[in-house]
N, C-alpha and C positions, 0 to 999 in steps of 0.2 A: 412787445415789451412786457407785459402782464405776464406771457407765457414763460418767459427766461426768470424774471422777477418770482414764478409758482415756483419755478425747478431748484432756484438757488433758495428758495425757503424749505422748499422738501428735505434739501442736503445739507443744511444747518441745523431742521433738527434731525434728522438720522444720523447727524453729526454730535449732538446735543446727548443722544440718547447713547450714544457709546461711549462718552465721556460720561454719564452717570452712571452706565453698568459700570467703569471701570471703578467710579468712586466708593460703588458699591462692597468691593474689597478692599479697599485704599479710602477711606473717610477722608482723612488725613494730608493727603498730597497734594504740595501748594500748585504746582507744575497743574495738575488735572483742575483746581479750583479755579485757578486763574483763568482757562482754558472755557470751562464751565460757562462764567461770567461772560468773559469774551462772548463767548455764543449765544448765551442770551439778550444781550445787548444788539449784536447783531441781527436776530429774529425781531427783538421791536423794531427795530429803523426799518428792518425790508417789508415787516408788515403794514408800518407808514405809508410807506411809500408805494407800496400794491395798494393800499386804499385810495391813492390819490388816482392811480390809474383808470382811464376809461376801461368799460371790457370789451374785450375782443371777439371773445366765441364765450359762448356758454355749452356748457356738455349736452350730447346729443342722445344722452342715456340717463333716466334716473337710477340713481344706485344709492344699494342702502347695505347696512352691515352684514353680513354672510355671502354678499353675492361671490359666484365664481365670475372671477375675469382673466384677461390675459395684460400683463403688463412689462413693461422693457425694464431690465436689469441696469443700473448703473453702471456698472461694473464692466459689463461686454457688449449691451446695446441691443441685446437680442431679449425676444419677447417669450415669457413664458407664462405658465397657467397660475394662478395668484386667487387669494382668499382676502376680500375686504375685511378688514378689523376694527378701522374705526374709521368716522369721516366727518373730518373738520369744515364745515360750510361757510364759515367765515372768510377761510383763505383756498379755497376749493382744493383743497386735497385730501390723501386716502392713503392710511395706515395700508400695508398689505403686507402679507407672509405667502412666498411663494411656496407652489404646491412639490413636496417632496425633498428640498431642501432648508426649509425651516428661517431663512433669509426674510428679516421684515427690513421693508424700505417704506417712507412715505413719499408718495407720487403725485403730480398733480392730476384731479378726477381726469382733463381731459386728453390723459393719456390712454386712461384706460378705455378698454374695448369689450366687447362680449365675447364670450369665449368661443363660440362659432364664427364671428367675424374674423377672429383674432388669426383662429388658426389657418382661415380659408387666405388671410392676407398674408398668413407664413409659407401656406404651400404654395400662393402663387409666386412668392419668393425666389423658391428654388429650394428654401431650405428643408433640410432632412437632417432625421435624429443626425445628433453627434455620436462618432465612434468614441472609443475609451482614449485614441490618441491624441484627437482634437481637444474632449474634453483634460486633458492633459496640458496640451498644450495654452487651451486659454487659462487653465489655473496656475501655470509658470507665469504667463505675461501678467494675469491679476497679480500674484505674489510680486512680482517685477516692478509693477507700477507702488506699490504697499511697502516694498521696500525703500523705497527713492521718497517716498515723506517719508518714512520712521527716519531715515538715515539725517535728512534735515531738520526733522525735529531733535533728534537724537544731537546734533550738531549745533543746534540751539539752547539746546537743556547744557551741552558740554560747557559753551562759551559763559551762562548763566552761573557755573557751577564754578566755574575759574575765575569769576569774578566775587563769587560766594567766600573761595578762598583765602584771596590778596587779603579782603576785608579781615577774616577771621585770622593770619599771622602778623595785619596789621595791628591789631587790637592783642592779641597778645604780646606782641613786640611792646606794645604800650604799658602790660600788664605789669612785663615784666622789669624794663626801664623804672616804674613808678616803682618799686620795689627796693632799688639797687640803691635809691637816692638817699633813703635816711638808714640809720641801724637799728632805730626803733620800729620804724618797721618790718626790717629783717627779723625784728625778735617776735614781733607776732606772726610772719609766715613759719618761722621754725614751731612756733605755740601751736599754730593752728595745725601743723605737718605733725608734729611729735605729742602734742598735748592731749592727748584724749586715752582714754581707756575703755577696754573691751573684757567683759566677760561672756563667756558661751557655756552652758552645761544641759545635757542630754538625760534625766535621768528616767526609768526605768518606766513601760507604760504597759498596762495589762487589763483585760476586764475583767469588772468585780465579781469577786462568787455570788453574789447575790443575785447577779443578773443572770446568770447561769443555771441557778437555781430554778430561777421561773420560766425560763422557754422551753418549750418543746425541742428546740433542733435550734441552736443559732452560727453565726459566721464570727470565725476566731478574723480580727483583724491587727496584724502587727505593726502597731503603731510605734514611732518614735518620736517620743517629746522633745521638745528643744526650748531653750529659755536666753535670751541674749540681750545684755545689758549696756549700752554703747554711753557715755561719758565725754562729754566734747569741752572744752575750755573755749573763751573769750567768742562765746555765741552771740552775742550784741554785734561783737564788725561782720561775724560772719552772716547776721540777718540783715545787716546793711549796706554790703560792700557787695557779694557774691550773690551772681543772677545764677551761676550755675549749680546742678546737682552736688555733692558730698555723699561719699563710701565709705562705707567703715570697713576695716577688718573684713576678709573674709573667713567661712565657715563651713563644717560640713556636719549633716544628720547622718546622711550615711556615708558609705567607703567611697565613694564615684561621684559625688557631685560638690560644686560647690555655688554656697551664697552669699548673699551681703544686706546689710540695710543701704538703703537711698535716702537721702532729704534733699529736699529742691526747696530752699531758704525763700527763694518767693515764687512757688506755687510750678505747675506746668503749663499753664494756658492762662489765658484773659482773663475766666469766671475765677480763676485760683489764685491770682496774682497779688492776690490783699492774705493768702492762707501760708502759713508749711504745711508742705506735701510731705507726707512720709511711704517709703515701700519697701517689699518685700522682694531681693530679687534673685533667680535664680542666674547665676554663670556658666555654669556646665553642669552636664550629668548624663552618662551612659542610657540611661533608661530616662521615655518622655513618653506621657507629661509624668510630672508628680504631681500628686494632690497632696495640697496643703489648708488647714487649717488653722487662723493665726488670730493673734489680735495687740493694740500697741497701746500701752500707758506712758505718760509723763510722772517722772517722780519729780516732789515738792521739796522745798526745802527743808522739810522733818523729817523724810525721806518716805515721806505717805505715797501711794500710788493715787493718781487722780481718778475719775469714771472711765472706766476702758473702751476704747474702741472696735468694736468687733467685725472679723469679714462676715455677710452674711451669709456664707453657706463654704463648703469646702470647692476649694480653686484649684481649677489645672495649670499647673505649669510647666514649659517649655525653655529652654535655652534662651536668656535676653527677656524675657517676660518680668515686666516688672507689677505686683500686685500690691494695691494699699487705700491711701486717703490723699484725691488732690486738695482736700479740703478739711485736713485734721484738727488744725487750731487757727487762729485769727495769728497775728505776727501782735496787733496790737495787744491783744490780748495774753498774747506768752510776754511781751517786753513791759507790761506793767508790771512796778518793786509787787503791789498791794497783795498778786496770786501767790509769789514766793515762788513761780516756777524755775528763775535762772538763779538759784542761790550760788552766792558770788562768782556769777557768770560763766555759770556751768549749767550744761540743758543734757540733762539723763533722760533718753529714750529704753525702753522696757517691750522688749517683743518675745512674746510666748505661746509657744504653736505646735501642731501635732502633724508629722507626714504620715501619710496612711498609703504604704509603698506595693501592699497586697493584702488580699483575703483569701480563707479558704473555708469552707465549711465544715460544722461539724454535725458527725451524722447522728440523728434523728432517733434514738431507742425506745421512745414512747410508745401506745397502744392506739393511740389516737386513729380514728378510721380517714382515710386518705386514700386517692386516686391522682396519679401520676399521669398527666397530659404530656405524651409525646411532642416534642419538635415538630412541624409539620416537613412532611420531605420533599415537599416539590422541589427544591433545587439541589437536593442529592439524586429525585428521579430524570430532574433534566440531563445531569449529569450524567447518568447511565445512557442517556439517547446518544449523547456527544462520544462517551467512549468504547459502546459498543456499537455505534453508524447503523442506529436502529431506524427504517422505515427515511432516510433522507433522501434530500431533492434537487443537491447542488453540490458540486467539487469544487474542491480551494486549492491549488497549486502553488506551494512552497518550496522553494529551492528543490524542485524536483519530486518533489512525497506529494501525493497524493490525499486529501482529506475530505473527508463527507461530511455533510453538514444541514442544517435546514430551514430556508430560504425563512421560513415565518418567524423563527427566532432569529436568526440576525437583522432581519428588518424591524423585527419589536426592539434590539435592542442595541442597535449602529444606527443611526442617521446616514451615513452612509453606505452600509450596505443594505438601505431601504431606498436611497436616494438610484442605486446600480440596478436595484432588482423594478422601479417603476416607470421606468426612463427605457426606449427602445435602445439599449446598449448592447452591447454583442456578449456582456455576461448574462445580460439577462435573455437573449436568447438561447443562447448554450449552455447555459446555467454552472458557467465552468469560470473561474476567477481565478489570474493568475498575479501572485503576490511575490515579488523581486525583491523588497526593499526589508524583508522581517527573517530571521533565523526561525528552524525549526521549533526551535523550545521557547523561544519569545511567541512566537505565533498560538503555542499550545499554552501557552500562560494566560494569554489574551484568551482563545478559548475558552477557556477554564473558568475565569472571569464571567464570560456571556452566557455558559450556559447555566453556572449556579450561581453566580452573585458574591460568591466568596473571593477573598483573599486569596491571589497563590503563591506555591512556593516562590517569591523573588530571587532568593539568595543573592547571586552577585550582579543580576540584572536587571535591576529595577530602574534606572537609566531606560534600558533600549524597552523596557517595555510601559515604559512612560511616554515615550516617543510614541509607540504603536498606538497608546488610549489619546495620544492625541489626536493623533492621524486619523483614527476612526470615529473620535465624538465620544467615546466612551468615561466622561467626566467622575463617575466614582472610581472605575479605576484610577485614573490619574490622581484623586487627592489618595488613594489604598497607597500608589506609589511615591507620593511626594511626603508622606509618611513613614516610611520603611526608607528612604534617604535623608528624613530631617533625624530619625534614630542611627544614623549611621556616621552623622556628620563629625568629622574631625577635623583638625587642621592641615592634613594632608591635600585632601580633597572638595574642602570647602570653596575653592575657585574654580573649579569644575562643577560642583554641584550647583553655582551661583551661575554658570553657564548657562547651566540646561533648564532651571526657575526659569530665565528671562526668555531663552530659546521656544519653549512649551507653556508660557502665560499663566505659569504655576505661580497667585500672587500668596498664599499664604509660606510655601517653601521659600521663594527671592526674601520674603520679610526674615523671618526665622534666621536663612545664611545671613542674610547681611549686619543682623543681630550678633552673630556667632562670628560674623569678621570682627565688629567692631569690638569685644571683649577679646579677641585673640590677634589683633591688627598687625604686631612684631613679628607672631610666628607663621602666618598665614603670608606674609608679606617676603618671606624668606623661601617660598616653597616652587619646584617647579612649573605647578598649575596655576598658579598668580601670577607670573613672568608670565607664562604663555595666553592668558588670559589680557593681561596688557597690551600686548601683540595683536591679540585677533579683537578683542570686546573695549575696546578703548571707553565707552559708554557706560561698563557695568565698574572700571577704575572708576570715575567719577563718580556712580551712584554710592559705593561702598567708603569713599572718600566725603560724599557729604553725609555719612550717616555717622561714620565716627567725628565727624565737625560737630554733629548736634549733640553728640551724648561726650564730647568732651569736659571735664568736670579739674578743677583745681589748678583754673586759669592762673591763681597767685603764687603755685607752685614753678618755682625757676626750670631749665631744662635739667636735667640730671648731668650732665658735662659738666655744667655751670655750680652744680650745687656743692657746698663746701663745708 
């Protein structure tokens, strides 16, 4: 009993522990919080309840942190070489990371063995290395079994999402009904819709000759100022009535993107809930990130500006990024007569900001004495080993071609093809690796990648060679590539690309699309790869459907059929 009671605490927290890496990208995500909790709730009761138990065996080995041992994979049941990490004596088990595949599990101690016991109880087994096909095939049945919970969680997140829904067209159904009943309040939703004014103006941004004057060598930076003045009417209902966000006017700094201000009437979260929140937010734009430098005044009723709020430092942003203050003014504080801030109930927001879209330098005509420190070129000389097949130790066969290569750098820099080359596998006896599933030029991308660390050319492939940096572990490349399609993303392809985020665990690119669905949800929504997307990812509809739920804003606006 003790022994089943260690196993199912081992597996709640290595359960524990992958819902905080996932949180780790997703702070945010009620779905994983909830999740979270669950499971810690669950480790106190079962640790109750192993305390109450008598013990059974006690371990026939002292072990302590670095030991080598052999221990059984959850996963497939079969026993491999493992490194203690840490070890809980409370509830008698043992952090471990097995050796060559990078896999930590917690285990109960007395599973573990000594690594000469381990192996001599393996050979008497029967068992022998796995070939490249077995190990194949036991990573289809893992996937197999991996897929069969996501599909049932994935099935329970659906049915939670569809009742997220009802809720949220019931409540607008509400919104809108309350609306229909008096005229006087049709004539505030038209105030509130029509009532407000916008000004925007860009003018001219350059550095002083002064500063010119004193440097030696400086960086020309072309900046574009921006100054934007939003004017809203009958802001008392809207701080009292409205949970949701308010847009203004959109805008652009330069030719390809655009922006808007955000106010969220009371706050975005708990800590903000007694505040106006104001932001800065970017809608589209060809080129990402932008950086921007901003900051936002309230004008008075003499039309004084108040003490400004400033970002502290210049901000990147991205498509759907919204940047500002959850915590700009107090509500009570803007709705006292005494400040004079709503002069007859009118709230003038003031944001004035600088994009800084590129640099270039300028060159240096001084006498001044200077030495020029080279680059270092280690990964332009690795680079030469890769493309001249200097001194290598291993062939890689792609669709037929032939490629040389050298076993110490892909194992320094694949998990995987460190995990092939330490394992008695038939590549690593023949030191020949046969690769089916990658094209030529994706293959030599990925290359490219391994041996100098740089960026390669993606052009129109950065898809399939996303898929490869998956495949092999290679995490810089994948964010290199989920970066060169978060710059690429349009409404064409934006349900395609929200594909491949959830397909390849890419959580900053899924954020980003589903940001850029919900700003473009009509035209995105009309396109062949959304349809087909519906069809095959019924899961990623729903995810993209509760995203534009949350960021829906001017519930007291009627449907536009309706409006008259």
């Amino acid at each position: 009993m003790s022994e089943d009671l260690a196993k199912q605490l081992a597996s709640y927290k290595a359960q524990l522990q992958q819902v905080e890496a996932a949180l780790s990208g997703n702070g945010e995500n009620e779905d994983l919080l909830k999740l979270k909790k669950d499971l810690q709730e669950v480790i106190e009761l079962t640790k109750e309840l192993l305390s109450t138990q008598p013990s059974e065996t006690q371990p026939t080995h002292s072990w302590k942190v670095g030991d080598k041992c052999m221990a059984i994979w959850s996963e497939d049941g079969q026993c491999y070489e493992a490194e203690i990490q840490e070890i809980d004596e409370e509830n008698g088990t043992a952090a471990i990371t097995f050796a060559g595949y990078g896999n930590v599990e917690v285990t109960p101690l007395l599973n573990l063995k000594p690594v000469e016991e381990g192996r001599k109880a393996k050979e008497d087994s029967g068992n022998k290395p796995m070939s490249k096909k077995e190990m194949i095939a036991q990573q289809h049945e893992y996937k197999k079994k991996k897929a069969l919970k996501k599909a049932q969680r994935i099935k329970e997140l659906e049915q939670e999402r569809e009742d997220q829904k009802v809720k949220w067209q019931q409540f607008n159904n509400r919104a809108y009904s309350k609306n229909r009943k008096g005229q006087g309040k049709r004539r505030q939703l038209q105030v509130f819709h029509f009532g407000s004014s916008f000004t925007f103006k860009l003018p001219p941004g350059e550095m002083s000759q002064d500063t010119r004057d004193k440097t030696w060598g400086y960086k020309q930076f072309n900046m574009h100022n921006f100054s934007c003045r939003w004017t809203i009417q009958n802001f008392r209902f809207i701080l009292e009535e409205m949970r949701d966000s308010i847009r203004s006017p959109t805008f652009s700094i330069e030719d390809n993107d655009k922006w808007c201000l955000r106010i969220h009437p009371k706050g975005v979260d708990e800590e903000s809930s007694n505040y106006l929140s104001v932001n800065l937010e970017l809608l589209s734009s060809r080129k990402s990130p932008l950086t921007v430098w901003f900051k936002f005044w309230i004008i008075n009723a003499k039309g004084e500006k108040n003490e400004p709020v400033t970002s502290p430092k210049h901000l990147n942003f991205l498509p759907g990024y919204q940047r500002g203050y959850k915590m700009f003014i107090l509500r009570d504080f803007l709705l006292d007569h005494s400040h004079g801030l709503l002069p007859e109930d009118h709230f003038t927001l003031l944001c004035v900001g600088f994009l800084v879209p590129y640099s270039y330098s300028i060159p240096d005509n001084s006498t001044e004495p200077r030495i020029q420190v080279p680059k270092g070129p280690l990964g332009d000389d690795l680079g030469e080993l890769w493309k001249n097949s200097s001194f290598t130790d291993c062939c890689l066969v792609v669709a037929g071609q032939e490629f040389r290569a050298h076993k110490a750098i892909l194992a320094a820099r694949s998990p995987v093809f460190r995990a092939m080359f330490e394992h008695d596998t038939e590549e690593s006896r023949k030191n020949r690796i046969e690769i089916h599933d990658l094209k030529p030029e994706v293959f030599k991308a990925m290359m490219d990648f391994i041996y100098t660390g740089k960026e390669p050319v993606l052009h129109s492939m950065a898809d399939a060679v996303l898929a490869a940096a998956d495949k092999y572990g290679l995490e810089h490349l994948k964010v290199m590539c989920e970066s060169a399609l978060c710059r690429d993303l349009s409404v064409q392809n934006a349900a395609h690309t929200l594909v491949l985020a959830d397909r390849h665990s890419t959580g900053q690119l899924k954020t980003q699309v589903l940001n850029f669905i919900t700003a473009h949800a009509s035209e995105v929504s009309q396109t062949a790869s959304w349809k087909l997307m519906v069809d095959s990812c019924p899961h990623l509809v729903a995810e993209a459907y509760s995203s534009l739920a949350s960021a829906q804003c001017n519930l007291l606006e009627p449907p536009p059929n309706r409006l008259k």
